[in-house]
C-alpha positions in Angstrom: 116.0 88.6 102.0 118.8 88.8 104.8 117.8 89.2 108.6 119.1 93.0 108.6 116.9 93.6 105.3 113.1 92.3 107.4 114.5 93.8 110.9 114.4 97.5 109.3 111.1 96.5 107.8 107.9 98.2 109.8 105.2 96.9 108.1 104.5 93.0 107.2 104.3 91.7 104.0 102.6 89.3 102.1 103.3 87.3 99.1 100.3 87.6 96.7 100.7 87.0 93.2 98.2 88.6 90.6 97.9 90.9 87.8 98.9 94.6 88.2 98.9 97.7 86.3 101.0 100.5 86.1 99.9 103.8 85.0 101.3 107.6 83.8 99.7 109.5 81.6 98.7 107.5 78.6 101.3 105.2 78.6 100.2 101.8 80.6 101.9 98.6 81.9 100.8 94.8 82.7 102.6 92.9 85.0 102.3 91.0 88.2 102.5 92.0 91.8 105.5 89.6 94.0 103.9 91.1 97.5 102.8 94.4 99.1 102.4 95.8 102.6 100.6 98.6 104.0 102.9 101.0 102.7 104.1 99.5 99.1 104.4 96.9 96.6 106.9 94.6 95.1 106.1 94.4 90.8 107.8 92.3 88.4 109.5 95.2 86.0 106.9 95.3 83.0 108.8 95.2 79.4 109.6 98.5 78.0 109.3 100.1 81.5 111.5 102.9 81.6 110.8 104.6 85.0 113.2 105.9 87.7 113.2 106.8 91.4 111.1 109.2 92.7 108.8 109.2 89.5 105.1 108.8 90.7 102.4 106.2 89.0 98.8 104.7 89.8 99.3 101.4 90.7 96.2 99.0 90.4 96.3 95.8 91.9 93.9 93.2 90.8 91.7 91.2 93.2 89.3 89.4 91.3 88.4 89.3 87.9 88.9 92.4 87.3 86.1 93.3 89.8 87.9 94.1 92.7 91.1 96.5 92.9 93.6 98.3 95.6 94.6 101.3 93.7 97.4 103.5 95.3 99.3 106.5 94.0 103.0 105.2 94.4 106.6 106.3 93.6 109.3 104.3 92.5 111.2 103.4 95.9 113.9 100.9 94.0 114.4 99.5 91.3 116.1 96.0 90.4 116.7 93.9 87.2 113.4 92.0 87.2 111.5 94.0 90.1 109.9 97.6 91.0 109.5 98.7 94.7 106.8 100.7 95.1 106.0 103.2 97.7 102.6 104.0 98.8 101.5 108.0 98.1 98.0 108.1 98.5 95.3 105.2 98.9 91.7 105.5 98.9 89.1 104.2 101.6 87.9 101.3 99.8 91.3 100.1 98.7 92.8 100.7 101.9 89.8 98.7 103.5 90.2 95.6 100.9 94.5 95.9 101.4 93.8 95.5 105.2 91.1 92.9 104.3 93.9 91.1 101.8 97.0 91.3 104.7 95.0 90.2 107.6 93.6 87.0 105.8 97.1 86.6 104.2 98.7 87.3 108.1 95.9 85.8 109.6 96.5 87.8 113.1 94.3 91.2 112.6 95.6 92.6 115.5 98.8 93.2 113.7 97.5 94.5 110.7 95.5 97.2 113.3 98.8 98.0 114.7 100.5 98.9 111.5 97.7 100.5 110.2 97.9 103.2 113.3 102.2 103.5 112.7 101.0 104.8 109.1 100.7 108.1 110.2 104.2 108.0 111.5 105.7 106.3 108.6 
């Protein structure tokens, strides 16, 4: 990613790599999250995914075993040849609390993770 591309970024993100799913309707995707950030996340495009910008999914990121998720309502921000950007719609309490949990131990500096958690509402 160039210089310009992280200086418009506004929230920090992490490399994490685990098992995602991608959800509409009925129809349901596997694949594997690149990285994510407060506000989105980065998937590898799933085969047979057909989606476009704008359109709206439930994104579940897997913590552990299957135990543990960050699920997020998200719409498609961009789309590239072997990736999905994903914009963050709606999270709940618990998955925010385990996403801030996940980037401040990934980050470690909690103090930044506070700060971008406050620019949310202004995002």
């Amino acid at each position: 990613m160039s210089d310009s591309s992280n200086d418009k970024r506004r929230f920090s993100r992490v490399d994490f790599n685990t098992s995602t799913t991608i959800s509409s309707g009925n129809h349901h995707w596997q694949s594997h999250l690149v990285d994510i950030s407060l506000k989105g996340a980065l998937i590898n495009r799933p085969e047979g995914w057909d989606g476009n910008i704008g359109d709206e999914y439930k994104v579940a990121v897997i913590l552990k075993e299957d135990e543990v998720a960050i699920n997020m309502t998200a719409s498609v921000a961009h789309i590239q040849d072997s990736h999905i950007g994903f914009r963050c719609e709606h999270i709940d309490s618990n998955s925010i609390t385990h996403l801030q949990r996940l980037m401040e131990l990934n980050l470690g500096d909690a103090e930044l993770v506070n700060r971008e958690l406050s620019m949310l509402d202004h995002a």
